[in-house]
Backbone of each chain as nested JSON, in Angstrom:
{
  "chains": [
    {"id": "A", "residues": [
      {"number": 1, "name": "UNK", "atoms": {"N": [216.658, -51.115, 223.179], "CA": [218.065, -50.658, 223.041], "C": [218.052, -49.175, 222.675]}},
      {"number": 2, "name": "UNK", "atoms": {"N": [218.982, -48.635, 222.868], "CA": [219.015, -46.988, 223.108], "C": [219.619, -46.864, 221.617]}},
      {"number": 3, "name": "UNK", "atoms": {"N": [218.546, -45.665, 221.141], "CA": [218.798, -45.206, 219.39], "C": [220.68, -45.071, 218.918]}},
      {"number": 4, "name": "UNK", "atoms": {"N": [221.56, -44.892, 219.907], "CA": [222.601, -44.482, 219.623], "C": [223.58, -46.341, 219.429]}},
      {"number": 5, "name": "UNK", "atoms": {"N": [223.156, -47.142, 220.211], "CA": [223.395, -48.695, 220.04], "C": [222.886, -48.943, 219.087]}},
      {"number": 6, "name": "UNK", "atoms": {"N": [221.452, -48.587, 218.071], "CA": [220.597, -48.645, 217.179], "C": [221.609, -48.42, 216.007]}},
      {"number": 7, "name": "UNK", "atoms": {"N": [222.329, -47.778, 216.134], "CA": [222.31, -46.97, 214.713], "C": [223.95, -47.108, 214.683]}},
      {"number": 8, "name": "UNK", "atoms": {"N": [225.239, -47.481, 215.626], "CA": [226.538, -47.908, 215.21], "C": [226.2, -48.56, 214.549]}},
      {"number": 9, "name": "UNK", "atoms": {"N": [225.864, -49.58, 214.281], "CA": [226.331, -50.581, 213.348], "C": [226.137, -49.785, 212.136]}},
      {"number": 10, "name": "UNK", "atoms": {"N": [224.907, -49.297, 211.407], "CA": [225.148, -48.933, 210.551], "C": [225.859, -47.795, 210.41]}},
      {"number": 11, "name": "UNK", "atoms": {"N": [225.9, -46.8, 211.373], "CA": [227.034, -45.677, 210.877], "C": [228.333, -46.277, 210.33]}},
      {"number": 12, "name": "UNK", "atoms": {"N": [228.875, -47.413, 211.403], "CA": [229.99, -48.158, 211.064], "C": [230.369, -48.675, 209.204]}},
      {"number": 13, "name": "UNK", "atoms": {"N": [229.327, -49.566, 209.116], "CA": [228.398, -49.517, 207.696], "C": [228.826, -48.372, 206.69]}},
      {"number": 14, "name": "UNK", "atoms": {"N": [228.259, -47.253, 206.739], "CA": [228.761, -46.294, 206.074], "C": [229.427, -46.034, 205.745]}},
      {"number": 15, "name": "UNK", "atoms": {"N": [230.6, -45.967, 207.236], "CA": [231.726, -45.11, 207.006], "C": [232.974, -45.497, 206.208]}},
      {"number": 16, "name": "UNK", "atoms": {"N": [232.636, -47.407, 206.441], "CA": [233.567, -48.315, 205.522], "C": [232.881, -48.173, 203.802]}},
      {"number": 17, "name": "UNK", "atoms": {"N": [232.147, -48.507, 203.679], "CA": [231.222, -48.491, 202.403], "C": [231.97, -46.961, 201.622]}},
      {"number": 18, "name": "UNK", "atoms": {"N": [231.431, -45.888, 202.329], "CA": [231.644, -44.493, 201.88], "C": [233.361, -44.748, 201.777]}},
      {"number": 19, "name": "UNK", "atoms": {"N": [234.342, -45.337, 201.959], "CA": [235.544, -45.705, 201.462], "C": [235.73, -46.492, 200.688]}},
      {"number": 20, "name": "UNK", "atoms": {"N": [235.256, -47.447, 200.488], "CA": [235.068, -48.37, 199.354], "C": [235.508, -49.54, 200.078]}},
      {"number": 21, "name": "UNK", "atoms": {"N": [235.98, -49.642, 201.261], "CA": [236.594, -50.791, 202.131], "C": [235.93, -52.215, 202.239]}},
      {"number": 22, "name": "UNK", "atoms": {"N": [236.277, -53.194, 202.102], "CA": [235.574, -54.495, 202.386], "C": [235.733, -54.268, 204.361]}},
      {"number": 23, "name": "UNK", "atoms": {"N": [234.828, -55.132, 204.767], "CA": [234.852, -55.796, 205.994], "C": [236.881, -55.898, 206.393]}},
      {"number": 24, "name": "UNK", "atoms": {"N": [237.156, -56.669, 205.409], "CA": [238.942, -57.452, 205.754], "C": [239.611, -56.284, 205.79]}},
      {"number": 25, "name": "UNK", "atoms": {"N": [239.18, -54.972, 204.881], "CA": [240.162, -53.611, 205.249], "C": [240.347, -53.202, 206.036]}},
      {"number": 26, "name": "UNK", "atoms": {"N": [238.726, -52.885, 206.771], "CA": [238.858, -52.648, 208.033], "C": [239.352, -53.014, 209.071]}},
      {"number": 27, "name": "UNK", "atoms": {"N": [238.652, -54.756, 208.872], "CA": [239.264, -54.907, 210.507], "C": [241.215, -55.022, 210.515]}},
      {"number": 28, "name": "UNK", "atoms": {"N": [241.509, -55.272, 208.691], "CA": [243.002, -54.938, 209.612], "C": [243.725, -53.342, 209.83]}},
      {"number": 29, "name": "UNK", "atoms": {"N": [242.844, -52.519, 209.325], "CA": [243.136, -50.535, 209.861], "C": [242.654, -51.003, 211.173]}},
      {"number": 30, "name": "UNK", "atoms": {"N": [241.619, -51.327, 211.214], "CA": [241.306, -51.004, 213.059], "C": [242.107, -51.908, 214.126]}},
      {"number": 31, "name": "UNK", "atoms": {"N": [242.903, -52.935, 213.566], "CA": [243.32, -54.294, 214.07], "C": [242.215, -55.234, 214.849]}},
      {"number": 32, "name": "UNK", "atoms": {"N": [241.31, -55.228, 214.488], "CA": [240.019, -56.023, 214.379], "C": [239.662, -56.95, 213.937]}},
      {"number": 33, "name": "UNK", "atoms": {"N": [239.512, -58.644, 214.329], "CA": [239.607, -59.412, 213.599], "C": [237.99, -59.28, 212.58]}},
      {"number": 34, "name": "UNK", "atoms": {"N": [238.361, -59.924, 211.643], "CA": [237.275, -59.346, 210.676], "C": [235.719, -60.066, 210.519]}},
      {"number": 35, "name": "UNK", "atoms": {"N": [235.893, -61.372, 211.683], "CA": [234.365, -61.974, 211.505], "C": [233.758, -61.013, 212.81]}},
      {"number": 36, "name": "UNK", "atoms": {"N": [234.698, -60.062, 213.681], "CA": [234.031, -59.38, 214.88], "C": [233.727, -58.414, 214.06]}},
      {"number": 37, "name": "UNK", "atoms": {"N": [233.937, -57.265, 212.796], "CA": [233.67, -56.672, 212.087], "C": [232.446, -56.54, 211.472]}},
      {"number": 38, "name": "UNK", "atoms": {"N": [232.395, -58.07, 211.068], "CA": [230.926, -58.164, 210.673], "C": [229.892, -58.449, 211.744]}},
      {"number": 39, "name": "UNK", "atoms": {"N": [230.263, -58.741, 212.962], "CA": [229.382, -58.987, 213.695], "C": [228.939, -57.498, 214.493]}},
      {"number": 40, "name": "UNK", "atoms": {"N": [229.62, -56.463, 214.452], "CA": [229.623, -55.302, 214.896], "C": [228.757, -55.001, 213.688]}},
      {"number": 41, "name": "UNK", "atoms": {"N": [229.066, -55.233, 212.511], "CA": [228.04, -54.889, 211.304], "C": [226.822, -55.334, 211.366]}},
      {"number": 42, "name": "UNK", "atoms": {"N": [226.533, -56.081, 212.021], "CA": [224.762, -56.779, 211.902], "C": [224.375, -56.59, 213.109]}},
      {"number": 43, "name": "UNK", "atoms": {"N": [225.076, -55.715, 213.706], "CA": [224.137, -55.482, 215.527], "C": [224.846, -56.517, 216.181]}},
      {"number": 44, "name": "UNK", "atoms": {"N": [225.156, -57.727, 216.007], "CA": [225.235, -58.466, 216.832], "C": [226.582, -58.491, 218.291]}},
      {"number": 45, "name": "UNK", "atoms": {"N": [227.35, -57.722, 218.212], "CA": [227.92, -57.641, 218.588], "C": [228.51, -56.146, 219.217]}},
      {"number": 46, "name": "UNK", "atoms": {"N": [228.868, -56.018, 220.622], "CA": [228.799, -54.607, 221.457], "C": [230.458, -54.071, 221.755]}},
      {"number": 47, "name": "UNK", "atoms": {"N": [229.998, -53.197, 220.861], "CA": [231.607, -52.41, 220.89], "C": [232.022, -51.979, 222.381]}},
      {"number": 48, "name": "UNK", "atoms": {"N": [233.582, -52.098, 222.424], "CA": [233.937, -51.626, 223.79], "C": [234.37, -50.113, 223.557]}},
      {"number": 49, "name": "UNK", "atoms": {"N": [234.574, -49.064, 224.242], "CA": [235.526, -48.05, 224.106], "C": [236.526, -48.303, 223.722]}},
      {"number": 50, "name": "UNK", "atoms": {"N": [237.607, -49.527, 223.376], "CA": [238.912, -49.915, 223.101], "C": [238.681, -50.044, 221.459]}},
      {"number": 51, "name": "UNK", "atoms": {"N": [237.059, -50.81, 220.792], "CA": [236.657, -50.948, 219.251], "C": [236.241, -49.773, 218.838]}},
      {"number": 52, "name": "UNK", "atoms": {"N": [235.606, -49.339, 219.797], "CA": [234.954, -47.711, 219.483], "C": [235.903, -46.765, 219.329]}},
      {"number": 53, "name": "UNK", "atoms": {"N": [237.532, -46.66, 219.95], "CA": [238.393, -45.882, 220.078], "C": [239.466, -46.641, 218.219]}},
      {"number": 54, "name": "UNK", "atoms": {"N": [239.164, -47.713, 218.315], "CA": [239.876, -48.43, 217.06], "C": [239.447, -48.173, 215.921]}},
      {"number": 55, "name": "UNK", "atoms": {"N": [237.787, -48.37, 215.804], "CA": [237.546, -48.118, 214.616], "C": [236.916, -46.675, 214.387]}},
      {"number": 56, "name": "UNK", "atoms": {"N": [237.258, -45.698, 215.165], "CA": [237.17, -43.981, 214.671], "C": [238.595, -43.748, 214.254]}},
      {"number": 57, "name": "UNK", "atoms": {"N": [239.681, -44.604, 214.831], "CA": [241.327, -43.649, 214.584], "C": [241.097, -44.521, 213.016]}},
      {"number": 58, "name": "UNK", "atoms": {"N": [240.641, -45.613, 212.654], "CA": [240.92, -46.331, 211.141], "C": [240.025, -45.38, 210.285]}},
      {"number": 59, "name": "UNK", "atoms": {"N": [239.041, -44.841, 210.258], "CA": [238.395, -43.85, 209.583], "C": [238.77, -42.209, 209.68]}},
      {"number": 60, "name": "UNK", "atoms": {"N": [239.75, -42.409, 210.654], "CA": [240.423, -40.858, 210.744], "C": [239.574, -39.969, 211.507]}},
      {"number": 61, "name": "UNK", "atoms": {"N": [238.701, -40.628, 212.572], "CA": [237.755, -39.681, 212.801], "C": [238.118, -39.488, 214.642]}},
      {"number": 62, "name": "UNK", "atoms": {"N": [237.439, -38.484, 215.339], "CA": [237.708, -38.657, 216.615], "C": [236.276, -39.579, 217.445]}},
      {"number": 63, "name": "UNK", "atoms": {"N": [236.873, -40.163, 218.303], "CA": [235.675, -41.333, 218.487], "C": [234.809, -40.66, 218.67]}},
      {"number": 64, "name": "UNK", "atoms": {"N": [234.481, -38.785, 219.55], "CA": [233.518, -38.021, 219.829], "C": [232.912, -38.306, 218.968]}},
      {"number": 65, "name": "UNK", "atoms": {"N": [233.528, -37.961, 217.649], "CA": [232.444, -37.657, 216.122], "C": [231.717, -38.757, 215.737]}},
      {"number": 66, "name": "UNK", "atoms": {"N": [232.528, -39.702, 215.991], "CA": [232.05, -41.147, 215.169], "C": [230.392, -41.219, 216.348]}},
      {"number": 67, "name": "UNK", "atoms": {"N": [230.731, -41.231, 217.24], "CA": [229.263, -41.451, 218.39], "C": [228.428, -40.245, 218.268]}},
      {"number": 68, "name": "UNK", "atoms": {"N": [228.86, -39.046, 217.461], "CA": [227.927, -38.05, 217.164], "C": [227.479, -38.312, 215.788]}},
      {"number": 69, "name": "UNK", "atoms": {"N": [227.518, -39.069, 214.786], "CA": [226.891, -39.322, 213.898], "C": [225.934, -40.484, 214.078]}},
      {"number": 70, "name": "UNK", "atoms": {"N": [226.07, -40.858, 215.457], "CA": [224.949, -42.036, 215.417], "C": [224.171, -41.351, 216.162]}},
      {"number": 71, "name": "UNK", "atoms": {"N": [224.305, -40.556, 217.02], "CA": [223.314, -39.573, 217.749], "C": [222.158, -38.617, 216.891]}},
      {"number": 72, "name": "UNK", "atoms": {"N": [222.811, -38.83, 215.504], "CA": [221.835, -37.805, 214.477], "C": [220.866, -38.417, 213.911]}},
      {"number": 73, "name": "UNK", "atoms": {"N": [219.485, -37.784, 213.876], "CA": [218.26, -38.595, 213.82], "C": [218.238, -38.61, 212.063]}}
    ]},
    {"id": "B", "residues": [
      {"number": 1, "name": "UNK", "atoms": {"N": [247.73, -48.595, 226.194], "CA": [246.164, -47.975, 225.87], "C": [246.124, -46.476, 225.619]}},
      {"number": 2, "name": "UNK", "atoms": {"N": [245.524, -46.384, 224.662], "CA": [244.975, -44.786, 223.635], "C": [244.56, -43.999, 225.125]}},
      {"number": 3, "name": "UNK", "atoms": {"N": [244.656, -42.924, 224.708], "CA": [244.595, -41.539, 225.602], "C": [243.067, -41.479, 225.944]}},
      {"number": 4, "name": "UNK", "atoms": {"N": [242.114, -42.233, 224.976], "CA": [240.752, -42.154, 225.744], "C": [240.402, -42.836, 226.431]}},
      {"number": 5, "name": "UNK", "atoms": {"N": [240.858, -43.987, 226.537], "CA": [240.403, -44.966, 227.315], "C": [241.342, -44.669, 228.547]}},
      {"number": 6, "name": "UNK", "atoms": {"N": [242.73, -44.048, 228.756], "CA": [243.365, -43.811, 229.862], "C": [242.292, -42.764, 230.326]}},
      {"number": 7, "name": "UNK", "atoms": {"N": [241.696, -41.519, 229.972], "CA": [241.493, -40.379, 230.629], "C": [239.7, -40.903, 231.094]}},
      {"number": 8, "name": "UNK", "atoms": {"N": [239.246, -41.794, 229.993], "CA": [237.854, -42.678, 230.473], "C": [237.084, -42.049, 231.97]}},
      {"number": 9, "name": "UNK", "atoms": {"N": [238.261, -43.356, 232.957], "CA": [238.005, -43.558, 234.4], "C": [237.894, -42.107, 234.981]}},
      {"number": 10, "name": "UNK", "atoms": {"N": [238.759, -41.459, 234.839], "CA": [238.82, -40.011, 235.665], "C": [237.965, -38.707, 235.058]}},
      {"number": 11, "name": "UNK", "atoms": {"N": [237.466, -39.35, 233.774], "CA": [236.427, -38.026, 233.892], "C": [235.066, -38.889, 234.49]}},
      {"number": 12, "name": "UNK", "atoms": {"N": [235.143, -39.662, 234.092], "CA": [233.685, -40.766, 235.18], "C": [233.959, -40.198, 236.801]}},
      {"number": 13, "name": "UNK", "atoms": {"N": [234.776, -40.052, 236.802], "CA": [234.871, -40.036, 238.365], "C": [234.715, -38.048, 238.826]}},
      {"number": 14, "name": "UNK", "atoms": {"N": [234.932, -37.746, 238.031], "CA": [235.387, -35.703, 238.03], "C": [233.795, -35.78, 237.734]}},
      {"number": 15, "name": "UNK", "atoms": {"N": [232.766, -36.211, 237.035], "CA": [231.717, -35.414, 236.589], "C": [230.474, -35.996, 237.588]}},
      {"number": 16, "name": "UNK", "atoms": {"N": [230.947, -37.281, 238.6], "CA": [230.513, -37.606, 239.403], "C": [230.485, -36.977, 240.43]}},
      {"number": 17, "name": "UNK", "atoms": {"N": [231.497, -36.61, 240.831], "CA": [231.685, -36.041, 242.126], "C": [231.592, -34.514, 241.9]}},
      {"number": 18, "name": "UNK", "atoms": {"N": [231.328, -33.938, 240.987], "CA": [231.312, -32.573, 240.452], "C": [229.567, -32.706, 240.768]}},
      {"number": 19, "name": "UNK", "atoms": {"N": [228.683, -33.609, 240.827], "CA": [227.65, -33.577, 241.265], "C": [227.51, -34.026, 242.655]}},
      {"number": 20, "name": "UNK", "atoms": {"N": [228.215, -34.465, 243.419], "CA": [228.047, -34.734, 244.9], "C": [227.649, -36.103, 244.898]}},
      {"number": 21, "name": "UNK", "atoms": {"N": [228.031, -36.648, 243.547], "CA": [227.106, -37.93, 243.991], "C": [228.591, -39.073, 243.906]}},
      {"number": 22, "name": "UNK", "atoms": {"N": [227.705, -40.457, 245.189], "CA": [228.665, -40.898, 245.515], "C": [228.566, -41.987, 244.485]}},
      {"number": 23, "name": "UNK", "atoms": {"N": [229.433, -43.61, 244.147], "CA": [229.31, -44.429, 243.164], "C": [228.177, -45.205, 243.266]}},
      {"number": 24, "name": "UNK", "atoms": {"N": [227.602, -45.341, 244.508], "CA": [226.412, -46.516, 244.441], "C": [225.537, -45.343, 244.028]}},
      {"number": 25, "name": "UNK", "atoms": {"N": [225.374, -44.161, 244.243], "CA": [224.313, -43.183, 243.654], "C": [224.239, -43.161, 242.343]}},
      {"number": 26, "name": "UNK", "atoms": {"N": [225.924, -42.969, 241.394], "CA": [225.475, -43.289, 240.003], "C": [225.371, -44.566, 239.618]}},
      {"number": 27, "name": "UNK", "atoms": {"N": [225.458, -45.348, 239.917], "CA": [225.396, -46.957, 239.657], "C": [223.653, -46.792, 240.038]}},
      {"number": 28, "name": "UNK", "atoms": {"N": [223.258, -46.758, 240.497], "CA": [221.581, -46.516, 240.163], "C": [221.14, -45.892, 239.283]}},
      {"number": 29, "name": "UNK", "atoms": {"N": [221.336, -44.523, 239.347], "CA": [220.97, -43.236, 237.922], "C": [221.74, -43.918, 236.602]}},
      {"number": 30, "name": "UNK", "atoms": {"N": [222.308, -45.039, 236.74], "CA": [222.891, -45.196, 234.926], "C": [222.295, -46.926, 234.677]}},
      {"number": 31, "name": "UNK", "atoms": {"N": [221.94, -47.306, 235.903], "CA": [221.419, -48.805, 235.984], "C": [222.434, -49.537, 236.331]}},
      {"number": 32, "name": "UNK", "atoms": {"N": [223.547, -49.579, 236.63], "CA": [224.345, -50.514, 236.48], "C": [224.893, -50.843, 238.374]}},
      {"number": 33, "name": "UNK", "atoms": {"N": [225.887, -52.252, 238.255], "CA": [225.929, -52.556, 239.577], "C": [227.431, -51.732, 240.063]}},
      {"number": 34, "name": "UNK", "atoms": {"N": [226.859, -51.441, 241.324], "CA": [228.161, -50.362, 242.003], "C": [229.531, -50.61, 242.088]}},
      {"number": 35, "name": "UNK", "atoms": {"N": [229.44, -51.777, 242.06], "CA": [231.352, -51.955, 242.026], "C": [231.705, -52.678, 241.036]}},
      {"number": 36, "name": "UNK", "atoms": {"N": [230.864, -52.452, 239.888], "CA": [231.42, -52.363, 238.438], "C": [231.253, -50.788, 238.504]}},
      {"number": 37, "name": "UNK", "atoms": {"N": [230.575, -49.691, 238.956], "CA": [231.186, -48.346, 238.34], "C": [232.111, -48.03, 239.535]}},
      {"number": 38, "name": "UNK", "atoms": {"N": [232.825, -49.084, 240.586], "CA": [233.925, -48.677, 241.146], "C": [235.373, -49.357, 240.126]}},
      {"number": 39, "name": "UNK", "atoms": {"N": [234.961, -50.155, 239.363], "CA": [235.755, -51.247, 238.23], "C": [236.168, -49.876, 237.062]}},
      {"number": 40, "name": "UNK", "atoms": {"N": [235.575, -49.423, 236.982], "CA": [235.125, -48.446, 235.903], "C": [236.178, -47.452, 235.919]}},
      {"number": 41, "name": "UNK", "atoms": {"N": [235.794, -46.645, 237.231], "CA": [236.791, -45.405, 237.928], "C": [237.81, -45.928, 238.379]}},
      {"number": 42, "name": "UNK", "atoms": {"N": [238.791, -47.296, 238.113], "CA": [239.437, -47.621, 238.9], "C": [240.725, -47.91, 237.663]}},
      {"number": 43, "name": "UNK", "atoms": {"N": [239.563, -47.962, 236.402], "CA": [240.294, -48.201, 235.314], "C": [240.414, -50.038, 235.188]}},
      {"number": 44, "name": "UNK", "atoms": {"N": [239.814, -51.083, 235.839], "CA": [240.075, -51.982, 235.82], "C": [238.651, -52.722, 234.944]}},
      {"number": 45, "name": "UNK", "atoms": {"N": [237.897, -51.944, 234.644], "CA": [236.582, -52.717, 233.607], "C": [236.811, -51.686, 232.412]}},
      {"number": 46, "name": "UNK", "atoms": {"N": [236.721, -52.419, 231.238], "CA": [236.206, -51.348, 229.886], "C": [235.302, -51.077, 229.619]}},
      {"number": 47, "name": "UNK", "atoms": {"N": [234.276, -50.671, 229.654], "CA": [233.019, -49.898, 229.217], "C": [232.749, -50.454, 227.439]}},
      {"number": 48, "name": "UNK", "atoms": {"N": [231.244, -50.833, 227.719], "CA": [230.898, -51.088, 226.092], "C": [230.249, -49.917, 225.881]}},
      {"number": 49, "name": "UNK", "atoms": {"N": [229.754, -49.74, 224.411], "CA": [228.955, -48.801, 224.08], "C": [227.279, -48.179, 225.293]}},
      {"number": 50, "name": "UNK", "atoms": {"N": [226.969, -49.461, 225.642], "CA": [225.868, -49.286, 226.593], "C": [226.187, -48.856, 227.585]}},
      {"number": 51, "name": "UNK", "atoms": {"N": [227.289, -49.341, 227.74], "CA": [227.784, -48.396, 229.197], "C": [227.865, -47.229, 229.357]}},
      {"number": 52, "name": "UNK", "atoms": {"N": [228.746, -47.068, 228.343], "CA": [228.774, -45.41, 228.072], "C": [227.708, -44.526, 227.771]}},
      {"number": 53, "name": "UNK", "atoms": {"N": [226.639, -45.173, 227.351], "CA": [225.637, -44.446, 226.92], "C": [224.543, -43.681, 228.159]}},
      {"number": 54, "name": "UNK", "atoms": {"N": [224.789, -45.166, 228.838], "CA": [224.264, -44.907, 230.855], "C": [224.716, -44.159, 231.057]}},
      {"number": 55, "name": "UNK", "atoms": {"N": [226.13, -44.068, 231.251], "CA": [226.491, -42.99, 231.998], "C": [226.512, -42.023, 231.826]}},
      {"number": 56, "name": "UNK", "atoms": {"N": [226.575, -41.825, 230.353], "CA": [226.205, -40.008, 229.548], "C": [224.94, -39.964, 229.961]}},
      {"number": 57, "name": "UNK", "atoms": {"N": [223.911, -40.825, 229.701], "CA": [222.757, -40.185, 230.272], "C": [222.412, -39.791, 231.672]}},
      {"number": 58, "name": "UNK", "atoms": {"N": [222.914, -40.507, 232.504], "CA": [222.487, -40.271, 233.68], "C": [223.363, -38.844, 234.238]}},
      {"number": 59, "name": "UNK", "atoms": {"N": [224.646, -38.558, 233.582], "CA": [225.111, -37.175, 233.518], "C": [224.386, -36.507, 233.096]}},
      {"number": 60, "name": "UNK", "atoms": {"N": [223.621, -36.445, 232.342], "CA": [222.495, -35.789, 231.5], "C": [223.242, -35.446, 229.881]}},
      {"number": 61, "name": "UNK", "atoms": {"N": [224.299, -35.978, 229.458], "CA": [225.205, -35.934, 228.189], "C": [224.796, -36.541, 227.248]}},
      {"number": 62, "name": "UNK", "atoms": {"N": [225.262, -36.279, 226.515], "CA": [225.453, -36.72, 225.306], "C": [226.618, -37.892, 225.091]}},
      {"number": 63, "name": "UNK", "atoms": {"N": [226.439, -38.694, 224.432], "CA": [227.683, -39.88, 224.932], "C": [228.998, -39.413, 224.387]}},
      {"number": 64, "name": "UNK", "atoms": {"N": [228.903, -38.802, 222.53], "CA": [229.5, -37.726, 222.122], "C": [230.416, -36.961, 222.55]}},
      {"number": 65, "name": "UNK", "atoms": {"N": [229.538, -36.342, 223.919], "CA": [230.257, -35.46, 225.044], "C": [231.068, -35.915, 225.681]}},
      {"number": 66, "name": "UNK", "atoms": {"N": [230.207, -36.875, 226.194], "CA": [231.575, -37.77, 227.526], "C": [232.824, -38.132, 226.676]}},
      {"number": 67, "name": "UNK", "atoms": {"N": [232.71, -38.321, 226.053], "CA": [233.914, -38.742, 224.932], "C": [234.799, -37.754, 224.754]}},
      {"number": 68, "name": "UNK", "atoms": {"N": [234.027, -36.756, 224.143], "CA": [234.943, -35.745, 223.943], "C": [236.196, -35.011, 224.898]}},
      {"number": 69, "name": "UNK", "atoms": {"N": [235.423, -34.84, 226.218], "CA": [235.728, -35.154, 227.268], "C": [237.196, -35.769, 227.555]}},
      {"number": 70, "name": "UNK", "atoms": {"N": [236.778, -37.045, 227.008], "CA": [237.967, -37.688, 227.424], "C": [239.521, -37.252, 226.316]}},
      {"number": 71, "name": "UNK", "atoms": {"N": [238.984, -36.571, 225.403], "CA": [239.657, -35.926, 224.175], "C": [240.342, -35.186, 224.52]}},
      {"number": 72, "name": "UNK", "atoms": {"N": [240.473, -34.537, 225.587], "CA": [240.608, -32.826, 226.114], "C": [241.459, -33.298, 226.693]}},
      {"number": 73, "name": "UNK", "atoms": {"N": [243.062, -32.658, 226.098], "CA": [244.217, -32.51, 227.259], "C": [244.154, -32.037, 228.395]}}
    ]}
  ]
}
């Protein structure tokens, strides 16, 4: 799997954590149901551009950025 | 649907043909099957993270980029 699939989940990880957010915060900012939340959290599960576009606007971020912090080694 | 996922299809299709190349040409260079990247440019498939990542690479991008991309009024 390609380092940038490697490493969403945990950027994702972070970016909730570094807010203090549970899993349930998120997925209702991103409108995300929240067991797909965690499954996006453990790898197991492959974000679309529609989750990827959801959960950068719930962190305030632009989705560019959010996929450029997983690009950073 | 959010402004990235509308503008998605048509920069897939502008940075394609900005190289001369036709869809079964990038549907090889990104791995994927050709009339899912005609699904793609047509706006009728969503792209997961892997997808996107193909296709930034085989642009030679950054996925970041392609994104951003789609950011740009």
């Amino acid at each position: 799997m390609s380092p940038i699939v490697n490493r969403f989940p945990g950027v994702v990880r972070q970016l909730r954590e570094a807010r203090g957010w549970s899993q349930e915060e998120l997925a209702e900012r991103a409108d995300l149901n929240r067991s797909y939340v965690g499954e996006i959290e453990r790898g197991n599960a492959m974000p679309s551009l529609v989750t990827i576009n959801k959960l950068a606007s719930s962190f305030d971020l632009l989705p560019s950025f959010l996929l450029a912090r997983c690009e950073q080694h």
